[in-house]
C-alpha positions as a Python dict, from the first residue, in 0.01 Angstrom:
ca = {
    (1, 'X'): (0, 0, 0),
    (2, 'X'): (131, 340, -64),
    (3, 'X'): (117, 626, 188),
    (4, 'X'): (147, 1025, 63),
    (5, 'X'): (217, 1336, 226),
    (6, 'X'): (229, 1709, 21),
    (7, 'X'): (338, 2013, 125),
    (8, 'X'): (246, 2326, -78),
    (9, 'X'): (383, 2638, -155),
    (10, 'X'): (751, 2583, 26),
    (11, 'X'): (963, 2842, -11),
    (12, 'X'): (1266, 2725, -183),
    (13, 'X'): (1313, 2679, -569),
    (14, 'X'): (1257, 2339, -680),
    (15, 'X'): (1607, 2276, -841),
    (16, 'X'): (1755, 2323, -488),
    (17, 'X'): (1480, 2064, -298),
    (18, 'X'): (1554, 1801, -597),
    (19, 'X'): (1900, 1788, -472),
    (20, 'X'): (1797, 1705, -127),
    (21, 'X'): (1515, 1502, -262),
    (22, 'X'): (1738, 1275, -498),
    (23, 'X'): (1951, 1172, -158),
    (24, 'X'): (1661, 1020, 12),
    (25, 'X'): (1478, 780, -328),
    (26, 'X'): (1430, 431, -244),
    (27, 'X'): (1600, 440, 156),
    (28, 'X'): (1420, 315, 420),
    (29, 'X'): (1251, 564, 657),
    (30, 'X'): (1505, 545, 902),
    (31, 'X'): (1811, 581, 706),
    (32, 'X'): (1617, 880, 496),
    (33, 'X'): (1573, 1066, 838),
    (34, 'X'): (1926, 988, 953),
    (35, 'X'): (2024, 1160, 602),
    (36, 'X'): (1815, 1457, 661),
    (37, 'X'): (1925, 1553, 984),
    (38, 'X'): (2268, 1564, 865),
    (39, 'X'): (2174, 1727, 563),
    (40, 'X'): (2280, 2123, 595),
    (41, 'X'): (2008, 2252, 394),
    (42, 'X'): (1686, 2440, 459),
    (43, 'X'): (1492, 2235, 265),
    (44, 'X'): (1622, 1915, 436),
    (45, 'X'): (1423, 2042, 744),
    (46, 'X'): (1101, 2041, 566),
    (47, 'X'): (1140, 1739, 385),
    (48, 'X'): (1211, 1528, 692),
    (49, 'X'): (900, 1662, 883),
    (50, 'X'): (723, 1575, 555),
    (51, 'X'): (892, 1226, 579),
    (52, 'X'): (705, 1213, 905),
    (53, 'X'): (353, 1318, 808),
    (54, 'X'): (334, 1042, 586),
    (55, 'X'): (463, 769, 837),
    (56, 'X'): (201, 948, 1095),
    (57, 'X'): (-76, 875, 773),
    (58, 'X'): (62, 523, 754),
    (59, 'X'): (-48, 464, 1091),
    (60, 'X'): (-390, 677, 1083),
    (61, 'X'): (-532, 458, 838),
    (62, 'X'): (-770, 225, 1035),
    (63, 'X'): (-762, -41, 710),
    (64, 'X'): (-339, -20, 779),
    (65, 'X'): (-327, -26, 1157),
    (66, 'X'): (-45, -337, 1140),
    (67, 'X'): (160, -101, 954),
    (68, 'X'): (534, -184, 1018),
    (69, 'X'): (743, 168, 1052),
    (70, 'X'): (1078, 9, 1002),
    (71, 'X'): (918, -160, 690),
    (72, 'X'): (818, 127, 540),
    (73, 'X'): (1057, 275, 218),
    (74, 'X'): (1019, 589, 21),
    (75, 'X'): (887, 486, -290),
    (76, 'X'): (893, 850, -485),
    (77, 'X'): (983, 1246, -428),
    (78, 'X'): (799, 1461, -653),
    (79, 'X'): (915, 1804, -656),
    (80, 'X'): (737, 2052, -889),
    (81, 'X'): (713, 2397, -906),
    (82, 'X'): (491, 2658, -756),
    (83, 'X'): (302, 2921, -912),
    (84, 'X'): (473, 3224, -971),
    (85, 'X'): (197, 3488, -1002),
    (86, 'X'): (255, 3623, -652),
    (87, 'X'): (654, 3593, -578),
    (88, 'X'): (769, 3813, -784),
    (89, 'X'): (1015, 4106, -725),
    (90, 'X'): (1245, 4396, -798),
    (91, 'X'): (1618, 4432, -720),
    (92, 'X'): (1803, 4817, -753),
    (93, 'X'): (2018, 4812, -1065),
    (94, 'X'): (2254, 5120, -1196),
    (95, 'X'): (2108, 5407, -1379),
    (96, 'X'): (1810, 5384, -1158),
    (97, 'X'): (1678, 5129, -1343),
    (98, 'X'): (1498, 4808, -1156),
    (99, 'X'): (1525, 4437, -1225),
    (100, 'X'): (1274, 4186, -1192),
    (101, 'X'): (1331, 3843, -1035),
    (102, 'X'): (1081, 3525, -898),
    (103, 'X'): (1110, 3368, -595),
    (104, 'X'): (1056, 3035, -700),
    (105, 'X'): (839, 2811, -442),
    (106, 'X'): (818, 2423, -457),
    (107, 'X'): (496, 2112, -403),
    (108, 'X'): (629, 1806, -265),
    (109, 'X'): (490, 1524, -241),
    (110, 'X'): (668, 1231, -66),
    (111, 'X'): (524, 853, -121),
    (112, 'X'): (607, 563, 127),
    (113, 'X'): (571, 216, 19),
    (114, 'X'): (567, -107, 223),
    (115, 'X'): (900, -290, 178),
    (116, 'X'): (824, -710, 46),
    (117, 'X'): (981, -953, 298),
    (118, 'X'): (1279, -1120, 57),
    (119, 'X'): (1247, -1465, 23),
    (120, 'X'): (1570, -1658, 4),
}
């Protein structure tokens, strides 16, 4: 069964959360939280409390109550990008001119999977 949490509108650029995002595909819970808190980026911070809204959904689920934590793997990271309409803004520039930029935001959406006991 597969398990999803989303967080909207996160203020960071999505090429930035994709690198944190790429270190954590197909790790087990633990080991993905054990990267994030060593992870020195502001994005890890929301991406690990993410990681933990789904687990906390895992359990909630009254059809999934024997869900096994340690079991649990991220299946997927989707990071895409935010609507710009509201973000944007101007920077000084010389000759009193004034420069437009975005500041980009991100929607992530982190999918847990339950891991298959490996037969041998």
């Amino acid at each position: 069964m597969i398990f999803k949490a989303r967080a909207k509108y996160v203020s960071t650029s999505p090429q930035k959360a994709r690198l944190v995002a790429d270190l954590i595909k197909g790790k087990s819970v633990g080991e993905a939280v054990a990267i994030l808190r060593f992870t020195r980026k502001k994005v890890a911070r929301t991406l690990e409390s993410l990681l933990h809204d789904a687990v906390a959904n895992a359990q909630s689920i009254p059809s999934a109550q024997q869900v096994d934590v340690d079991a649990l793997k991220v299946k997927n990271v989707v990071v895409d990008m935010a609507s710009l309409r509201t973000r944007k803004r101007t920077m000084p520039a010389s000759l009193g001119r004034a420069f437009r930029f975005v500041r980009r935001q991100s929607h992530i959406t982190i999918a847990l999977e339950e891991e298959k006991a490996k037969r041998s």
